[in-house]
N, C-alpha and C positions, 0 to 999 in steps of 0.2 A: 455558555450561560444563556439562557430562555430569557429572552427580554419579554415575554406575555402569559408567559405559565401555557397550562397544557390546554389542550383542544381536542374535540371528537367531532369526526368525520365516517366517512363510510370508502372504503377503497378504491370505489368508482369516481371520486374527489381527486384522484392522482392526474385522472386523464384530464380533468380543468387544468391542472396546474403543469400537466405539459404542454398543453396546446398554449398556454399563457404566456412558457419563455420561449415557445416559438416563433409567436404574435409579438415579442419582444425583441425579438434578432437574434438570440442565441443558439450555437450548437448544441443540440442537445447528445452527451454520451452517455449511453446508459448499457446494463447487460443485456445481451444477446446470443440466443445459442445459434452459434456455429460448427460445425461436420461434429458435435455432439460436445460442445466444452463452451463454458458460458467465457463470453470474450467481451472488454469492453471495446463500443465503435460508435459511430455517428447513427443515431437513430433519427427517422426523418419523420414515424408514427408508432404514435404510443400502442397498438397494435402488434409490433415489432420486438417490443420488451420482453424476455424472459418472462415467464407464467406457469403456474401448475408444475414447478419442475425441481427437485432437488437435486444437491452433489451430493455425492459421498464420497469423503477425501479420509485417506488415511499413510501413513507413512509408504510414500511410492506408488499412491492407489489414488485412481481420481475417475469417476463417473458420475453419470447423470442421469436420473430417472422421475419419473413421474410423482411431482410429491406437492407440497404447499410451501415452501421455504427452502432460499436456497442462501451461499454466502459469497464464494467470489469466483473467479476463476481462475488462469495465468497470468492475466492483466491486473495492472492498477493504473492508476492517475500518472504514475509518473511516464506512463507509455506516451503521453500529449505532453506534457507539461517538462519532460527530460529524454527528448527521443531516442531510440537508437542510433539513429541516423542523422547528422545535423550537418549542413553546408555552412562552416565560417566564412571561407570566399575564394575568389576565383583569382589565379594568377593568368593573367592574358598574354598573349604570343608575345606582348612587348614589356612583360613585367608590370605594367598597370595592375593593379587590385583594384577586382568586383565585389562588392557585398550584394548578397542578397536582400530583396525588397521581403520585411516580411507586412502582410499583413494584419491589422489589428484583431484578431478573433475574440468574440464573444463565445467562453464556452462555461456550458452549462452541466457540470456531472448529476446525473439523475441517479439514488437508488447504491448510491456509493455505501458500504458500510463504514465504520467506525474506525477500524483498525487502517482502513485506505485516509480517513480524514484524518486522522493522527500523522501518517504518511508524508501529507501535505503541512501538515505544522511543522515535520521535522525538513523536509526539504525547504522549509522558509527562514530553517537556521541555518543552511547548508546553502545551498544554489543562489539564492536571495542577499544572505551573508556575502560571499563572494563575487556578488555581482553579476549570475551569467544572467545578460538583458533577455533573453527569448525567455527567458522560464517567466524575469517580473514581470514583461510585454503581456503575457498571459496570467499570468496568478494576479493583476490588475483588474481583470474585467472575468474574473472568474468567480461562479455561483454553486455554491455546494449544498447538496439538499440529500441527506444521510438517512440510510433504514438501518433504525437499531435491530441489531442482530437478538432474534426472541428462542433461536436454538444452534447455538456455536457447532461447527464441526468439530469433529474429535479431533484436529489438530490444530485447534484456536487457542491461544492462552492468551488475552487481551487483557481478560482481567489481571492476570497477576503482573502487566506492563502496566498498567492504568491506565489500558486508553479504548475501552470498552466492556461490555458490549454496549452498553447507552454510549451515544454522544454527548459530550457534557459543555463544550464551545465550539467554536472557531466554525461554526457552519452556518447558513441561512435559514436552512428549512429544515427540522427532521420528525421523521413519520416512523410508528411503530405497529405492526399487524398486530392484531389480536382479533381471529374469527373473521367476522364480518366489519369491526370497526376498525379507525383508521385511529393513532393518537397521534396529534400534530404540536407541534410546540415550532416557534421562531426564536433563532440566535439575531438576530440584524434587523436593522430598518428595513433592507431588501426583502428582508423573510417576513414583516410582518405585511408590503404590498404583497407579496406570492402567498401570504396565509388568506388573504383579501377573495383572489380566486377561488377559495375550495369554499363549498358548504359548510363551515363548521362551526361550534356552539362548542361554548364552557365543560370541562371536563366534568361529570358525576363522579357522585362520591363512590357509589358499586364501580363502575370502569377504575375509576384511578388505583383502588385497590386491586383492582385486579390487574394492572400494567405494573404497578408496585412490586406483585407476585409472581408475574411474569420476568421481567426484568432481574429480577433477584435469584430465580433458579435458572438464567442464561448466565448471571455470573459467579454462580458456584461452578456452572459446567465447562468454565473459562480459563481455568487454572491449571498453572504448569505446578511439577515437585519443588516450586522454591520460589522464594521472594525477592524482590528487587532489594532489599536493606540489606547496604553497603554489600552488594554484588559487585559493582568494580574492583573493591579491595581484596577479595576473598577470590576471583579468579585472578587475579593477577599475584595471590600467592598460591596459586598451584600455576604458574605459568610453566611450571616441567612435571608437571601429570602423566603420567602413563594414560592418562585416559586420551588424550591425544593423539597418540601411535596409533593407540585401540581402536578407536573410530577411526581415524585416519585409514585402516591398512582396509576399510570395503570401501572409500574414496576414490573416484571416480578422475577424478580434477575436471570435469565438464564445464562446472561453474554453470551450472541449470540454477545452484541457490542462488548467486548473484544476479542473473537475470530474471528472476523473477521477484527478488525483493525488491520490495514499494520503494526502499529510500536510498540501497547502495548506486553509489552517484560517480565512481572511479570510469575513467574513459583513457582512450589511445586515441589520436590522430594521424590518420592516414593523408596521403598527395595521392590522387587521382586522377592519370594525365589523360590526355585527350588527343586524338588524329590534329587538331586542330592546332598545339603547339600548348594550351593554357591546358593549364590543373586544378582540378577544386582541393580544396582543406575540406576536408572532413572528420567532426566528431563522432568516434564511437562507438558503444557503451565496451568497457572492459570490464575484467575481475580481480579478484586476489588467489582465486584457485584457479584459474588461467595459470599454465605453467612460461607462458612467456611474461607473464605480467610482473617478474621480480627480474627479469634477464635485464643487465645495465652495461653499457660498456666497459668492461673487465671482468666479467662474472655474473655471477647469479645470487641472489640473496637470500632468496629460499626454494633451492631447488629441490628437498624432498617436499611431500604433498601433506603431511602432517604440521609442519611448518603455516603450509599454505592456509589448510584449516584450523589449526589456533591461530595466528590472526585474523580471519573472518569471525570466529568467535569472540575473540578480545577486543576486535573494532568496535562489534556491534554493542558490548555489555560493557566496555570498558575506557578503552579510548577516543570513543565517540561521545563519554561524558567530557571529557578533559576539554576536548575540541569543541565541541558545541552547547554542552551542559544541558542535553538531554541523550536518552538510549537511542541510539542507530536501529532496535528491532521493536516494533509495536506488537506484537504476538498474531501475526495474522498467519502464521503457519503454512505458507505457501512453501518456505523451502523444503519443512517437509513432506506437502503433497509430491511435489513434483522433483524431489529426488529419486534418479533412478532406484536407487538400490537403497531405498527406504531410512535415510540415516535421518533420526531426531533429536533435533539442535536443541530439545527439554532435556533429553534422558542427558545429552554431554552436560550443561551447566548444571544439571541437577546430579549427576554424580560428583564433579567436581569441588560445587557448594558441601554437600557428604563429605567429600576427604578431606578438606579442608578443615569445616570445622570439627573434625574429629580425631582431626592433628593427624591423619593419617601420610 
Protein backbone atom coordinates (compact mmCIF):
# COMPACT_ATOMS: atom_id res chain seq x y z
CA UNK A 1 0.00 0.00 0.00
CA UNK A 2 1.55 3.64 -1.03
CA UNK A 3 1.67 5.55 2.11
CA UNK A 4 2.22 9.10 -0.44
CA UNK A 5 0.53 8.41 -3.66
CA UNK A 6 2.49 8.53 -6.86
CA UNK A 7 5.50 10.72 -7.83
CA UNK A 8 7.46 11.69 -11.11
CA UNK A 9 10.86 11.39 -11.54
CA UNK A 10 13.07 10.97 -14.41
CA UNK A 11 15.25 7.51 -14.54
CA UNK A 12 18.46 9.24 -14.01
CA UNK A 13 16.76 9.64 -10.10
CA UNK A 14 17.66 5.88 -9.63
CA UNK A 15 21.36 6.45 -9.52
CA UNK A 16 20.49 9.24 -6.29
CA UNK A 17 18.87 6.58 -4.83
CA UNK A 18 21.55 4.04 -5.21
CA UNK A 19 24.33 5.75 -4.09
CA UNK A 20 21.81 6.76 -1.07
CA UNK A 21 21.59 3.04 0.33
CA UNK A 22 25.09 2.85 -0.06
CA UNK A 23 25.91 6.05 1.91
CA UNK A 24 23.60 4.14 4.12
CA UNK A 25 25.42 0.83 4.67
CA UNK A 26 23.49 -1.40 2.72
CA UNK A 27 24.35 -4.23 0.23
CA UNK A 28 22.96 -3.42 -2.56
CA UNK A 29 21.72 -6.64 -4.91
CA UNK A 30 20.46 -5.77 -7.99
CA UNK A 31 20.41 -7.53 -11.78
CA UNK A 32 23.31 -8.03 -13.63
CA UNK A 33 24.22 -9.64 -16.92
CA UNK A 34 26.51 -12.40 -16.41
CA UNK A 35 28.40 -14.82 -19.44
CA UNK A 36 24.86 -13.54 -21.08
CA UNK A 37 21.76 -14.44 -18.29
CA UNK A 38 20.66 -11.65 -15.99
CA UNK A 39 21.82 -12.93 -12.37
CA UNK A 40 21.09 -11.43 -9.13
CA UNK A 41 24.63 -10.38 -7.12
CA UNK A 42 26.21 -7.60 -5.00
CA UNK A 43 26.39 -4.67 -7.05
CA UNK A 44 29.00 -2.13 -5.82
CA UNK A 45 28.02 0.68 -8.89
CA UNK A 46 25.04 1.71 -10.20
CA UNK A 47 27.01 1.40 -13.59
CA UNK A 48 26.91 -2.25 -13.13
CA UNK A 49 23.06 -2.71 -13.36
CA UNK A 50 21.51 -4.49 -16.23
CA UNK A 51 20.66 -1.71 -19.01
CA UNK A 52 19.28 -1.40 -22.72
CA UNK A 53 18.89 -5.27 -22.50
CA UNK A 54 15.88 -7.65 -22.82
CA UNK A 55 15.13 -11.53 -22.20
CA UNK A 56 13.20 -13.59 -24.11
CA UNK A 57 11.84 -16.46 -22.12
CA UNK A 58 9.78 -18.89 -23.45
CA UNK A 59 8.97 -22.57 -22.43
CA UNK A 60 12.79 -24.06 -22.27
CA UNK A 61 13.98 -20.83 -24.04
CA UNK A 62 15.84 -18.00 -22.34
CA UNK A 63 18.01 -15.18 -24.03
CA UNK A 64 18.99 -11.87 -23.86
CA UNK A 65 19.32 -9.09 -26.32
CA UNK A 66 19.32 -5.77 -26.86
CA UNK A 67 16.12 -4.10 -25.90
CA UNK A 68 14.44 -1.48 -23.04
CA UNK A 69 12.85 -3.90 -20.43
CA UNK A 70 13.72 -6.65 -19.09
CA UNK A 71 12.13 -9.16 -16.21
CA UNK A 72 14.23 -11.60 -14.23
CA UNK A 73 16.43 -14.22 -14.52
CA UNK A 74 17.54 -17.63 -12.64
CA UNK A 75 17.82 -15.93 -9.45
CA UNK A 76 15.54 -14.61 -6.95
CA UNK A 77 15.68 -13.15 -3.47
CA UNK A 78 15.51 -16.40 -1.97
CA UNK A 79 19.29 -17.01 -3.33
CA UNK A 80 20.45 -14.49 -0.14
CA UNK A 81 17.70 -14.82 2.02
CA UNK A 82 17.37 -19.14 1.95
CA UNK A 83 20.85 -20.15 0.55
CA UNK A 84 21.71 -23.20 -1.00
CA UNK A 85 24.25 -23.80 0.94
CA UNK A 86 23.97 -23.02 4.81
CA UNK A 87 26.51 -24.13 7.66
CA UNK A 88 24.19 -25.07 10.96
CA UNK A 89 27.49 -26.10 12.87
CA UNK A 90 30.54 -27.67 13.33
CA UNK A 91 31.20 -31.05 15.32
CA UNK A 92 34.84 -30.61 16.80
CA UNK A 93 37.39 -33.61 17.20
CA UNK A 94 36.03 -33.55 20.83
CA UNK A 95 32.22 -33.50 20.03
CA UNK A 96 32.06 -29.85 21.14
CA UNK A 97 29.53 -27.87 18.88
CA UNK A 98 30.57 -24.60 16.78
CA UNK A 99 28.06 -22.32 15.43
CA UNK A 100 28.86 -20.09 13.15
CA UNK A 101 29.23 -16.26 13.73
CA UNK A 102 26.90 -14.81 11.40
CA UNK A 103 27.01 -11.24 10.71
CA UNK A 104 24.31 -8.67 10.69
CA UNK A 105 23.98 -7.66 6.97
CA UNK A 106 22.13 -4.73 5.63
CA UNK A 107 20.71 -5.78 2.31
CA UNK A 108 19.21 -3.82 -0.03
CA UNK A 109 17.40 -5.58 -3.35
CA UNK A 110 17.34 -2.93 -5.94
CA UNK A 111 14.96 -3.42 -9.27
CA UNK A 112 13.45 -6.66 -7.68
CA UNK A 113 10.05 -7.16 -9.78
CA UNK A 114 6.83 -8.00 -8.29
CA UNK A 115 6.29 -11.52 -8.54
CA UNK A 116 10.18 -11.90 -6.62
CA UNK A 117 8.27 -9.32 -3.81
CA UNK A 118 5.30 -11.56 -3.55
CA UNK A 119 8.08 -14.44 -3.15
CA UNK A 120 9.23 -12.69 0.01
CA UNK A 121 5.80 -12.37 1.66
CA UNK A 122 5.25 -15.85 1.03
CA UNK A 123 8.63 -16.96 2.45
CA UNK A 124 7.62 -14.84 5.75
CA UNK A 125 4.77 -17.30 5.97
CA UNK A 126 7.08 -20.15 5.59
CA UNK A 127 10.93 -19.73 6.92
CA UNK A 128 9.67 -16.83 9.31
CA UNK A 129 6.65 -19.00 10.57
CA UNK A 130 9.03 -21.63 11.52
CA UNK A 131 11.52 -19.91 12.81
CA UNK A 132 14.79 -20.44 10.64
CA UNK A 133 16.80 -17.37 12.49
CA UNK A 134 19.34 -16.49 9.26
CA UNK A 135 16.44 -15.85 6.91
CA UNK A 136 14.70 -13.32 10.11
CA UNK A 137 18.65 -12.06 10.99
CA UNK A 138 18.19 -10.83 7.43
CA UNK A 139 14.50 -10.06 6.34
CA UNK A 140 15.14 -7.76 9.65
CA UNK A 141 17.16 -5.17 8.20
CA UNK A 142 16.12 -5.80 4.66
CA UNK A 143 14.86 -2.88 1.98
CA UNK A 144 12.84 -3.71 -1.02
CA UNK A 145 12.51 -1.18 -3.66
CA UNK A 146 10.26 -3.03 -6.70
CA UNK A 147 10.09 -2.14 -10.73
CA UNK A 148 6.67 -2.88 -11.67
CA UNK A 149 6.85 -5.04 -14.50
CA UNK A 150 5.26 -2.47 -17.84
CA UNK A 151 5.79 -5.71 -20.39
CA UNK A 152 5.53 -9.35 -18.68
CA UNK A 153 7.31 -12.20 -20.53
CA UNK A 154 5.32 -14.64 -22.36
CA UNK A 155 5.68 -16.80 -19.46
CA UNK A 156 4.53 -14.54 -16.58
CA UNK A 157 1.02 -15.06 -15.20
CA UNK A 158 1.25 -12.77 -11.93
CA UNK A 159 -1.84 -11.48 -12.72
CA UNK A 160 -4.10 -14.20 -12.51
CA UNK A 161 -1.96 -15.23 -8.80
CA UNK A 162 -2.55 -11.63 -7.81
CA UNK A 163 0.66 -10.63 -7.19
CA UNK A 164 1.36 -8.43 -10.00
CA UNK A 165 2.52 -6.85 -12.45
CA UNK A 166 2.09 -3.57 -9.96
CA UNK A 167 3.33 -3.91 -6.52
CA UNK A 168 0.51 -3.36 -4.44
CA UNK A 169 2.41 -3.60 -0.53
CA UNK A 170 4.87 -4.99 1.47
CA UNK A 171 7.90 -3.01 -0.36
CA UNK A 172 9.64 0.45 0.44
CA UNK A 173 10.14 2.00 -2.67
CA UNK A 174 8.63 1.04 -6.19
CA UNK A 175 9.35 2.67 -9.54
CA UNK A 176 7.74 2.26 -12.88
CA UNK A 177 9.44 3.13 -16.49
CA UNK A 178 7.49 4.80 -18.79
CA UNK A 179 9.72 6.53 -21.66
CA UNK A 180 11.74 8.83 -20.23
CA UNK A 181 9.90 9.26 -16.84
CA UNK A 182 10.32 7.44 -13.68
CA UNK A 183 6.76 6.86 -11.57
CA UNK A 184 7.66 6.46 -7.82
CA UNK A 185 5.29 5.77 -5.22
CA UNK A 186 6.65 4.66 -1.09
CA UNK A 187 5.11 1.71 0.83
CA UNK A 188 7.05 2.70 4.32
CA UNK A 189 8.45 5.32 6.31
CA UNK A 190 11.85 4.06 5.00
CA UNK A 191 10.55 4.66 1.48
CA UNK A 192 9.30 7.82 2.05
CA UNK A 193 13.45 8.91 3.55
CA UNK A 194 14.68 7.00 0.07
CA UNK A 195 11.62 8.89 -2.00
CA UNK A 196 13.65 12.17 -0.13
CA UNK A 197 16.83 11.26 -2.43
CA UNK A 198 15.29 11.41 -5.92
CA UNK A 199 14.18 14.57 -7.67
CA UNK A 200 10.63 13.99 -7.75
CA UNK A 201 7.27 16.08 -7.86
CA UNK A 202 3.53 15.27 -7.64
CA UNK A 203 2.22 12.86 -10.31
CA UNK A 204 0.10 14.95 -13.43
CA UNK A 205 -3.00 14.13 -14.41
CA UNK A 206 -1.67 13.20 -18.41
CA UNK A 207 1.31 10.80 -16.73
CA UNK A 208 -1.06 9.05 -14.21
CA UNK A 209 -3.25 8.21 -17.14
CA UNK A 210 -0.92 7.05 -18.81
CA UNK A 211 0.73 4.70 -16.05
CA UNK A 212 -2.92 3.78 -15.62
CA UNK A 213 -2.86 2.46 -19.38
CA UNK A 214 0.33 1.11 -19.03
CA UNK A 215 -0.16 -0.95 -16.09
CA UNK A 216 -3.54 -2.30 -17.28
CA UNK A 217 -2.22 -3.81 -20.58
CA UNK A 218 0.87 -5.39 -18.54
CA UNK A 219 -2.04 -7.17 -16.74
CA UNK A 220 -4.10 -8.47 -19.36
CA UNK A 221 -0.61 -9.71 -20.89
CA UNK A 222 -0.19 -11.48 -17.25
CA UNK A 223 -2.59 -14.29 -17.46
CA UNK A 224 -2.63 -17.83 -17.36
CA UNK A 225 -6.08 -20.22 -18.87
CA UNK A 226 -7.56 -20.21 -15.37
CA UNK A 227 -8.36 -18.59 -12.27
CA UNK A 228 -7.33 -18.95 -8.85
CA UNK A 229 -11.29 -19.40 -7.55
CA UNK A 230 -11.46 -22.32 -5.55
CA UNK A 231 -8.41 -23.81 -7.44
CA UNK A 232 -7.28 -26.00 -4.44
CA UNK A 233 -10.59 -27.84 -4.65
CA UNK A 234 -10.86 -28.55 -8.20
CA UNK A 235 -7.17 -30.01 -8.43
CA UNK A 236 -7.30 -31.85 -5.84
CA UNK A 237 -10.41 -33.55 -7.39
CA UNK A 238 -8.68 -34.49 -10.44
CA UNK A 239 -5.87 -35.73 -8.16
CA UNK A 240 -5.92 -39.12 -10.71
CA UNK A 241 -5.77 -37.11 -13.96
CA UNK A 242 -4.36 -38.67 -16.67
CA UNK A 243 -3.04 -35.42 -17.39
CA UNK A 244 -0.31 -36.29 -14.86
CA UNK A 245 1.15 -39.32 -16.62
CA UNK A 246 0.91 -36.95 -19.84
CA UNK A 247 3.12 -34.46 -18.78
CA UNK A 248 4.95 -36.49 -16.43
CA UNK A 249 6.26 -39.13 -19.37
CA UNK A 250 8.68 -35.76 -21.05
CA UNK A 251 9.84 -35.35 -17.21
CA UNK A 252 13.09 -34.97 -16.74
CA UNK A 253 13.15 -35.33 -12.61
CA UNK A 254 16.28 -32.68 -12.77
CA UNK A 255 14.16 -30.63 -10.38
CA UNK A 256 15.64 -27.28 -12.37
CA UNK A 257 11.58 -26.13 -11.36
CA UNK A 258 12.47 -26.52 -7.73
CA UNK A 259 15.51 -24.70 -7.88
CA UNK A 260 14.74 -22.09 -9.43
CA UNK A 261 11.31 -21.35 -7.79
CA UNK A 262 11.43 -18.06 -5.61
CA UNK A 263 9.59 -19.88 -2.66
CA UNK A 264 10.14 -23.88 -2.70
CA UNK A 265 11.83 -24.08 0.64
CA UNK A 266 12.37 -28.35 1.06
CA UNK A 267 16.12 -29.09 1.97
CA UNK A 268 18.41 -32.28 3.03
CA UNK A 269 21.32 -32.13 5.45
CA UNK A 270 24.35 -33.38 4.81
CA UNK A 271 27.82 -34.16 7.57
CA UNK A 272 30.82 -33.04 6.02
CA UNK A 273 33.96 -34.46 7.54
CA UNK A 274 37.13 -33.08 7.73
CA UNK A 275 41.15 -34.40 7.69
CA UNK A 276 40.97 -32.68 11.02
CA UNK A 277 38.47 -35.20 12.92
CA UNK A 278 35.20 -32.34 13.10
CA UNK A 279 32.29 -32.15 10.48
CA UNK A 280 30.03 -29.34 9.54
CA UNK A 281 26.10 -29.81 9.23
CA UNK A 282 25.16 -28.59 6.38
CA UNK A 283 21.73 -27.14 4.82
CA UNK A 284 20.85 -27.95 1.48
CA UNK A 285 18.32 -26.87 -0.78
CA UNK A 286 16.48 -30.26 -2.05
CA UNK A 287 13.37 -31.05 -4.22
CA UNK A 288 10.27 -33.17 -4.65
CA UNK A 289 11.30 -34.24 -8.20
CA UNK A 290 14.56 -35.12 -6.93
CA UNK A 291 14.16 -38.97 -7.17
CA UNK A 292 15.98 -39.42 -3.88
CA UNK A 293 13.90 -36.92 -2.01
CA UNK A 294 10.88 -39.43 -1.26
CA UNK A 295 13.47 -42.55 -0.46
CA UNK A 296 12.82 -43.34 3.54
CA UNK A 297 14.09 -45.95 5.42
CA UNK A 298 11.85 -48.94 4.13
CA UNK A 299 11.09 -47.80 0.64
CA UNK A 300 10.13 -45.20 -1.42
CA UNK A 301 7.13 -43.05 -1.61
CA UNK A 302 6.94 -41.87 -4.75
CA UNK A 303 9.09 -43.63 -6.85
CA UNK A 304 7.63 -43.10 -10.23
CA UNK A 305 8.21 -39.41 -11.55
CA UNK A 306 4.55 -38.48 -12.39
CA UNK A 307 3.84 -38.89 -8.64
CA UNK A 308 6.72 -36.72 -8.07
CA UNK A 309 5.23 -34.00 -10.31
CA UNK A 310 1.61 -33.87 -9.20
CA UNK A 311 2.73 -33.16 -5.83
CA UNK A 312 4.88 -30.26 -6.99
CA UNK A 313 1.78 -29.25 -8.52
CA UNK A 314 -0.66 -29.75 -5.67
CA UNK A 315 1.90 -28.16 -3.14
CA UNK A 316 2.21 -25.17 -4.85
CA UNK A 317 -1.84 -24.63 -5.88
CA UNK A 318 -3.16 -26.65 -3.11
CA UNK A 319 -1.47 -27.68 -0.05
CA UNK A 320 0.42 -24.77 0.50
CA UNK A 321 -3.06 -23.09 1.02
CA UNK A 322 -3.93 -25.45 3.98
CA UNK A 323 -0.39 -25.01 5.47
CA UNK A 324 0.12 -21.54 5.10
CA UNK A 325 -2.97 -19.93 3.64
CA UNK A 326 -1.47 -18.60 0.78
CA UNK A 327 -0.30 -20.10 -3.03
CA UNK A 328 3.21 -21.49 -2.84
CA UNK A 329 3.46 -20.16 -6.76
CA UNK A 330 3.39 -16.24 -7.60
CA UNK A 331 3.25 -16.55 -11.47
CA UNK A 332 6.68 -15.60 -12.25
CA UNK A 333 7.16 -18.40 -14.74
CA UNK A 334 10.68 -19.33 -14.15
CA UNK A 335 9.88 -22.89 -14.06
CA UNK A 336 8.88 -22.72 -17.22
CA UNK A 337 11.69 -20.77 -18.74
CA UNK A 338 14.13 -22.94 -17.46
CA UNK A 339 12.72 -26.29 -17.94
CA UNK A 340 14.76 -28.34 -20.05
CA UNK A 341 12.29 -29.79 -22.10
CA UNK A 342 9.92 -27.00 -22.04
CA UNK A 343 7.05 -28.30 -19.84
CA UNK A 344 4.14 -25.37 -18.70
CA UNK A 345 2.98 -25.60 -15.31
CA UNK A 346 -0.26 -23.16 -17.00
CA UNK A 347 -1.13 -25.54 -19.72
CA UNK A 348 -1.22 -28.77 -16.71
CA UNK A 349 -3.55 -26.64 -14.12
CA UNK A 350 -5.28 -25.20 -16.93
CA UNK A 351 -6.11 -28.53 -18.50
CA UNK A 352 -6.94 -30.05 -15.26
CA UNK A 353 -9.32 -26.94 -14.03
CA UNK A 354 -10.98 -28.03 -18.01
CA UNK A 355 -11.73 -31.78 -16.93
CA UNK A 356 -12.76 -31.02 -14.04
CA UNK A 357 -15.10 -28.73 -14.29
CA UNK A 358 -16.51 -30.51 -17.09
CA UNK A 359 -16.91 -33.49 -15.22
CA UNK A 360 -14.65 -35.09 -17.40
Amino acid sequence: MSVTGLYLGRPEDLSKLFSGLLHLGYEVIGYKVVDNVLRLVNVRNFSELAKDIEDLQAPGKYRIQRGDFFRHGPDSPKKFLYPSELKLFTVMGDWSIRYPEVDEVKLAFFGIKPCDLASIKVMDRVQGVIGDEYFKLLRSNLVLIVENCTRPASTCFCATMGTGPRAKNGFDLSYTRIGDKLVVEAGSELGVKLLNLMDVVPIDNVTYREFEDVMCKAYMAARADFTTDNLPEVLELGINSSVFTDVASRCLGCANCNLVCPTCFCFDVVDVPRLDGSADRVRVWDGCLNYTYAMVAGGHFRPDIWARYRHFVLHKFAYWIKQFGVFGCVGCGRCITWCPVGIDLRETVSRIFKEVKSGG
